[in-house]
LOVOKOL-519464 format. One record per atom (N, C-alpha, C): x, y, z; residue in three letters. Coordinates in steps of 0.1 Angstrom, whole numbers, padded with zeros to 4 digits, always signed. Layout:
BEGIN
XYZALA/...
***
This chain:
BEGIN
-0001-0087+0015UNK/-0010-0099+0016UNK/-0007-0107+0003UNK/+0005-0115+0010UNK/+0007-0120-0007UNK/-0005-0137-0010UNK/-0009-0137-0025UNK/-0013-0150-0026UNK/-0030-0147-0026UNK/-0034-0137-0022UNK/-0050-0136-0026UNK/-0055-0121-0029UNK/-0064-0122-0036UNK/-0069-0111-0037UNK/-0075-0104-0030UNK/-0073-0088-0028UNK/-0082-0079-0015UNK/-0094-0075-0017UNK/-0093-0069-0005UNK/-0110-0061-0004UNK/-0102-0052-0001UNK/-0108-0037+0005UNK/-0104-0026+0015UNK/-0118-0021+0017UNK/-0120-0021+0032UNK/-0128-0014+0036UNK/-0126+0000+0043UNK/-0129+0013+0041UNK/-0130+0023+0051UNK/-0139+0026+0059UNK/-0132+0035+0073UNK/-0143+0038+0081UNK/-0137+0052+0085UNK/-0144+0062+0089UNK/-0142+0078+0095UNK/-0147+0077+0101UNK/-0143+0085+0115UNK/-0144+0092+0124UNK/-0140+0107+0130UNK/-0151+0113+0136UNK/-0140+0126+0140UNK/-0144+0129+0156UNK/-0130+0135+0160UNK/-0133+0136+0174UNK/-0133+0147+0180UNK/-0133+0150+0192UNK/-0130+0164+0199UNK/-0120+0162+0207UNK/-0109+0155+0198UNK/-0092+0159+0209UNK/-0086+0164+0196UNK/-0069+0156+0204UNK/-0057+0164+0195UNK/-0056+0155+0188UNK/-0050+0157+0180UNK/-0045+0144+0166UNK/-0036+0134+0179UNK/-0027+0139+0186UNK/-0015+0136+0200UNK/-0029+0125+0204UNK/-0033+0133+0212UNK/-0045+0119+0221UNK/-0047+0110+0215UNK/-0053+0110+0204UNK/-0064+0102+0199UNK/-0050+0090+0189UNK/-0042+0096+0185UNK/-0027+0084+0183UNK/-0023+0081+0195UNK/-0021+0087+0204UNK/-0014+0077+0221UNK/-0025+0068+0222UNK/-0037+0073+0222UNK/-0047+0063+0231UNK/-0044+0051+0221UNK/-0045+0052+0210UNK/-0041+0034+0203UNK/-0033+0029+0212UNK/-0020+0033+0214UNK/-0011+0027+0219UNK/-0005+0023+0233UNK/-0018+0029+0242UNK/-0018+0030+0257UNK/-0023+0017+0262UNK/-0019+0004+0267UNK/-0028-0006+0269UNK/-0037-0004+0278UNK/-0036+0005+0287UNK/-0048+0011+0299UNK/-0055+0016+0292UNK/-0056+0028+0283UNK/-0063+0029+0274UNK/-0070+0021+0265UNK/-0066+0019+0256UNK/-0067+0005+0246UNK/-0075-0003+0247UNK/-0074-0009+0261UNK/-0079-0020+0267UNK/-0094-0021+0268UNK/-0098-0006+0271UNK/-0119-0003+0270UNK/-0119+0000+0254UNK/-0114+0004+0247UNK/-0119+0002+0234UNK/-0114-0005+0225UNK/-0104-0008+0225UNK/-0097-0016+0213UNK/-0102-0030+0214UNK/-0111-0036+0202UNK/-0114-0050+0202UNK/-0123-0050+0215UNK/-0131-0045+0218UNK/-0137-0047+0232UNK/-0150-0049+0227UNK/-0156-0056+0236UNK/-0166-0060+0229UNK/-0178-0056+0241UNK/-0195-0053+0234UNK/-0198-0052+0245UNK/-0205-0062+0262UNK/-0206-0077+0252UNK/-0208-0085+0260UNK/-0192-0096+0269UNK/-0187-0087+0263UNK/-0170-0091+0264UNK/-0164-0084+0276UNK/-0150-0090+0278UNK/-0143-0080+0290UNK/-0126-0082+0288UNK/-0116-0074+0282UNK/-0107-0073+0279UNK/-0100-0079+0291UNK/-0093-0096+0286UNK/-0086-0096+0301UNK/-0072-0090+0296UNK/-0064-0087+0288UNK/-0054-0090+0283UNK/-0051-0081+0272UNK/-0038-0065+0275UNK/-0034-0057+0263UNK/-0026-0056+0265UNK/-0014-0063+0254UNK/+0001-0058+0252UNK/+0003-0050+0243UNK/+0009-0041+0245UNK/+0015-0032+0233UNK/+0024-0029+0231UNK/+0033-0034+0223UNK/+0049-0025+0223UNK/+0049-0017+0207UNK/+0046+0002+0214UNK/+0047+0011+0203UNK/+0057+0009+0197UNK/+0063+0004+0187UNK/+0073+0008+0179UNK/+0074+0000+0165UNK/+0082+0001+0157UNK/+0079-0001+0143UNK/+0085-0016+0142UNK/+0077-0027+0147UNK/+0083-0046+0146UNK/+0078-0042+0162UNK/+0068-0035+0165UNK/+0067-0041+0177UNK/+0052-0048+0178UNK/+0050-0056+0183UNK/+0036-0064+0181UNK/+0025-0058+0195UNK/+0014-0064+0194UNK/+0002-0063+0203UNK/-0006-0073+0199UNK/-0012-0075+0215UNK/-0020-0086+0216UNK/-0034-0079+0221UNK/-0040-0083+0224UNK/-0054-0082+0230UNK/-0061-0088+0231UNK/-0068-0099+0242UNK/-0077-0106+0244UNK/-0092-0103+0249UNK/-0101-0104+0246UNK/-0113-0101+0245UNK/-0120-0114+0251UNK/-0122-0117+0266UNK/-0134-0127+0272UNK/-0144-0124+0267UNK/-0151-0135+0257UNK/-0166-0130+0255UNK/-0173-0149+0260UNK/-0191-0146+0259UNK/-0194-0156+0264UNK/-0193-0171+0254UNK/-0188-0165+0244UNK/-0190-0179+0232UNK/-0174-0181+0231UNK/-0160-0174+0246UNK/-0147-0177+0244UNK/-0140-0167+0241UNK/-0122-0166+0243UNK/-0118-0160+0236UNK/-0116-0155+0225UNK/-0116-0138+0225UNK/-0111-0134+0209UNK/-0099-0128+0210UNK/-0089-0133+0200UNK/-0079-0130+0203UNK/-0071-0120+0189UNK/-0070-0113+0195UNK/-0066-0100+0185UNK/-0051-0099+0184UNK/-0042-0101+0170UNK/-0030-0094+0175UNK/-0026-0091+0161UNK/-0008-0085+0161UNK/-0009-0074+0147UNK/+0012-0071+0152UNK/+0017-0064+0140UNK/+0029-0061+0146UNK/+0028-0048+0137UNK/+0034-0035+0142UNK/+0033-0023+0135UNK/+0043-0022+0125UNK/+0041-0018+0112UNK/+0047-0013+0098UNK/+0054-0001+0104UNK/+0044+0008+0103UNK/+0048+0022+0106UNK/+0041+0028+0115UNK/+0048+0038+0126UNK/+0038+0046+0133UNK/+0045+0061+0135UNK/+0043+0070+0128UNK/+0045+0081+0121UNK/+0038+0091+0132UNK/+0037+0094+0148UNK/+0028+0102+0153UNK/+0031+0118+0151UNK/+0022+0123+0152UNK/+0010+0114+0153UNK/-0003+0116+0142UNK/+0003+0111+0130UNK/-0004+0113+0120UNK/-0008+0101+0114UNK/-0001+0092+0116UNK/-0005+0078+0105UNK/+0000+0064+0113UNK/-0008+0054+0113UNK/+0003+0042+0121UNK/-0003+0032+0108UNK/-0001+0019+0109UNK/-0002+0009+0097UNK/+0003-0004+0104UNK/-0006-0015+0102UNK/+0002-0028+0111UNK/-0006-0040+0104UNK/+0000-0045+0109UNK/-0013-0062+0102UNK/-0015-0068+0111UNK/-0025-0074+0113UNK/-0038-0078+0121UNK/-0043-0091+0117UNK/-0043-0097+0125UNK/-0047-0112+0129UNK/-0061-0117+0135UNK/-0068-0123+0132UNK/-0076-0124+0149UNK/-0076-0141+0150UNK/-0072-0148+0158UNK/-0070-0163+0158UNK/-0072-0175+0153UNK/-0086-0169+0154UNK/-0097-0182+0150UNK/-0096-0177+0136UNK/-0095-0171+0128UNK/-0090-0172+0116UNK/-0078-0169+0111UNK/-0068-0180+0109UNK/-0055-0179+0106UNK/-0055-0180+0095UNK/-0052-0167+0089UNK/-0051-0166+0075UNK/-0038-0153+0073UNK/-0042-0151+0062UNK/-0027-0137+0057UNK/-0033-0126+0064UNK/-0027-0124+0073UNK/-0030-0109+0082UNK/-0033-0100+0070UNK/-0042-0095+0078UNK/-0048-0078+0072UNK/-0041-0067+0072UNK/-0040-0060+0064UNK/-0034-0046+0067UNK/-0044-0035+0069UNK/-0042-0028+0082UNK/-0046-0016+0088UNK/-0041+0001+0084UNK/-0042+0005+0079UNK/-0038+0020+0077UNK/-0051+0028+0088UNK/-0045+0039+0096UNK/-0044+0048+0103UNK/-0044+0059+0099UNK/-0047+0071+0095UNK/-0045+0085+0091UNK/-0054+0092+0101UNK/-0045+0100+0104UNK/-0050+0110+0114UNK/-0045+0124+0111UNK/-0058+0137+0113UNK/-0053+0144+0108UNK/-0060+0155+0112UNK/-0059+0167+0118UNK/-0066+0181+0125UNK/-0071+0182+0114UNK/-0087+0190+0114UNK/-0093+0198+0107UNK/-0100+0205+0116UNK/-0099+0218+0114UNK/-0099+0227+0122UNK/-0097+0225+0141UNK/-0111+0227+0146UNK/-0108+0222+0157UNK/-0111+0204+0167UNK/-0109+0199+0154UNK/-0117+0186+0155UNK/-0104+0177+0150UNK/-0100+0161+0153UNK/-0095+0156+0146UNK/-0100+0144+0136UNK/-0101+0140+0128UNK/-0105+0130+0118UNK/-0092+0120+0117UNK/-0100+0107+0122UNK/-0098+0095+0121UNK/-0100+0088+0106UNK/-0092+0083+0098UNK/-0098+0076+0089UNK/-0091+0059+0091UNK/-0094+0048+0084UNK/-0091+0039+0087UNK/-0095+0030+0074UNK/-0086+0025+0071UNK/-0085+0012+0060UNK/-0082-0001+0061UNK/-0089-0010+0066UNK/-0086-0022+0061UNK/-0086-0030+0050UNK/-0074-0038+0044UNK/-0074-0046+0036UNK/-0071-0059+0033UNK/-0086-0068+0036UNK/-0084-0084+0037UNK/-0085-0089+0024UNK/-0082-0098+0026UNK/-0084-0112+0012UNK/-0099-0111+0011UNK/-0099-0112-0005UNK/-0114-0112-0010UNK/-0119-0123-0004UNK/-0114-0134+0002UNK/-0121-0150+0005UNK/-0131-0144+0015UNK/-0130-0133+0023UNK/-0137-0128+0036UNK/-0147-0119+0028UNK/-0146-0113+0024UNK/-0156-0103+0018UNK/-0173-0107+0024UNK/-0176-0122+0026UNK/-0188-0119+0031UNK/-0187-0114+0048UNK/-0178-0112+0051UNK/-0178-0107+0064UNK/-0172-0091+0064UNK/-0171-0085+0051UNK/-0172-0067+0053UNK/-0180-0064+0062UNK/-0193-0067+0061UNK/-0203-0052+0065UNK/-0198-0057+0084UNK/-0198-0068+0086UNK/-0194-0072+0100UNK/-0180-0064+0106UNK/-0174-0063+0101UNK/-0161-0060+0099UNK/-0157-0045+0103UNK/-0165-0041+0097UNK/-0171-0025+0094UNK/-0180-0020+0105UNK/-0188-0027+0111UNK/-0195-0024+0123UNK/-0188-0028+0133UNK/-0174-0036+0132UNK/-0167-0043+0144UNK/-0154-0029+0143UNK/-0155-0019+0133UNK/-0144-0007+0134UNK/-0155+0005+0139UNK/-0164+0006+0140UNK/-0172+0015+0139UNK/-0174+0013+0154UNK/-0174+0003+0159UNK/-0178+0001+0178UNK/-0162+0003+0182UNK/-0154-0001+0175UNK/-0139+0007+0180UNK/-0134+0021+0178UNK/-0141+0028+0170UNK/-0144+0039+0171UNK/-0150+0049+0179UNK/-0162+0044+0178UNK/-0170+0049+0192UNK/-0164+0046+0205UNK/-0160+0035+0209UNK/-0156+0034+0224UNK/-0144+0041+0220UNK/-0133+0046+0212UNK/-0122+0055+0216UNK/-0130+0069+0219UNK/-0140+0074+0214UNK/-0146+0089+0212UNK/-0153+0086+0228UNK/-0159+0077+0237UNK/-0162+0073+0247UNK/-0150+0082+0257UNK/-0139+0070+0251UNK/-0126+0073+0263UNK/-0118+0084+0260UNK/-0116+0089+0252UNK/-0113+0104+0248UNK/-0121+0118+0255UNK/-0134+0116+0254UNK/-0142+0124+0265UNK/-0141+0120+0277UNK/-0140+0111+0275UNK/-0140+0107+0300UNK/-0122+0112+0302UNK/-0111+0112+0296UNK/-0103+0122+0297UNK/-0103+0137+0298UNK/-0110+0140+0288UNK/-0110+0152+0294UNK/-0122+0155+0304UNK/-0128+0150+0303UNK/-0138+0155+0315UNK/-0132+0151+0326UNK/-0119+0142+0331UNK/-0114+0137+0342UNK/-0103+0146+0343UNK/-0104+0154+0334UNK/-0086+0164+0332UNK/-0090+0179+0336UNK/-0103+0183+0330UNK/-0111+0198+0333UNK/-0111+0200+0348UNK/-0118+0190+0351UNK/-0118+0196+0367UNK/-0114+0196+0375UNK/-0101+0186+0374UNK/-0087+0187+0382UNK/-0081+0193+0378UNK/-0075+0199+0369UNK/-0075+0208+0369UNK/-0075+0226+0369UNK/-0091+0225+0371UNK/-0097+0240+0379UNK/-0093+0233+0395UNK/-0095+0226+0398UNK/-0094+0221+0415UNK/-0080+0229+0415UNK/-0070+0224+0410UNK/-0055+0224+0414UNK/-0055+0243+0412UNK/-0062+0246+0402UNK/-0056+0262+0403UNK/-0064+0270+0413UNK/-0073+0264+0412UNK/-0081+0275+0423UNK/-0079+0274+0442UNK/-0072+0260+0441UNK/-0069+0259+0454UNK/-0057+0261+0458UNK/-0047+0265+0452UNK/-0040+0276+0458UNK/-0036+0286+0454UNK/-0034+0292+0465UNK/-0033+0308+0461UNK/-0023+0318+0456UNK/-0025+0327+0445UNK/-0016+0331+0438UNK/-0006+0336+0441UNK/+0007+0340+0440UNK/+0012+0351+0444UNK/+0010+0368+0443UNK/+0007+0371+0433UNK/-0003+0382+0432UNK/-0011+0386+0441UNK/-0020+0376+0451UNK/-0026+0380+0460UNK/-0025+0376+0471UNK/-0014+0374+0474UNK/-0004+0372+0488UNK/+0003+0388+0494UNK/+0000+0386+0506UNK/-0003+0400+0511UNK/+0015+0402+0512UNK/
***
């Protein structure tokens, strides 16, 4: 961020997947798309992603007061432990933000941590900022459980419906 001075704000999270999940899902735009920048009076028309290190994403967010337009090009993505990119959002063109990502098992849980670091000129919009990572948080721990709850019982379906060899006459 060259040319002004920062803030950094953090946010944690912990989930009940694999460190693997919870780094793909960033970068899945079917995924992505219900939580990333999603807003709740809003409706994602629009997620590009290209995982790789210079690769950018976009995301647009219909809300009723217009487009929000989210985008960023990745530094680093280290899976599935760490990714890092800078971040844009339109209507304020200024020196993109930097994002740090750390992800990391503890025990059977994974922990999300997250850093952003804007120009002090924004600072009155931290605590916003902070509640705008915290609802992206939550909607991933949302879409993270409706996987597996959509994964458990297909499959038990698939094993239990056919029959083993072992008990094939």
């Amino acid at each position: 961020m060259i040319g002004c001075n920062t803030i950094t704000l953090n946010v944690a999270h912990t989930y009940n997947a694999s460190p693997c999940a919870v780094f793909d899902a960033w970068l899945n735009p079917d995924i992505a798309k219900r939580f990333l920048f999603a807003s709740d009076e809003g409706r994602v028309i629009r997620a590009e992603i290209d995982p790789r290190i210079g690769g950018h994403f976009l995301v647009v967010d219909r809300r009723p007061t217009g487009d929000a337009v989210h985008y960023g090009v990745f530094l680093e993505l280290r899976r599935p432990r760490r990714m890092v990119f800078c971040f844009s959002v339109a209507e304020h063109d200024h020196n993109a933000d930097r994002i740090e990502i750390d992800i990391e098992a503890v025990g059977d849980v994974t922990r999300l941590t997250l850093s952003h670091e804007m120009c002090a000129e924004w600072a009155q919009n931290e605590e916003q900022t902070r509640q705008g990572w915290v609802h992206v948080m939550n909607g991933l721990e949302r879409e993270l459980e409706a996987m597996q709850t959509v994964s458990l019982p297909g499959l038990v379906a698939q094993t239990s419906s056919a029959p083993s060899k072992a008990s094939a006459p």
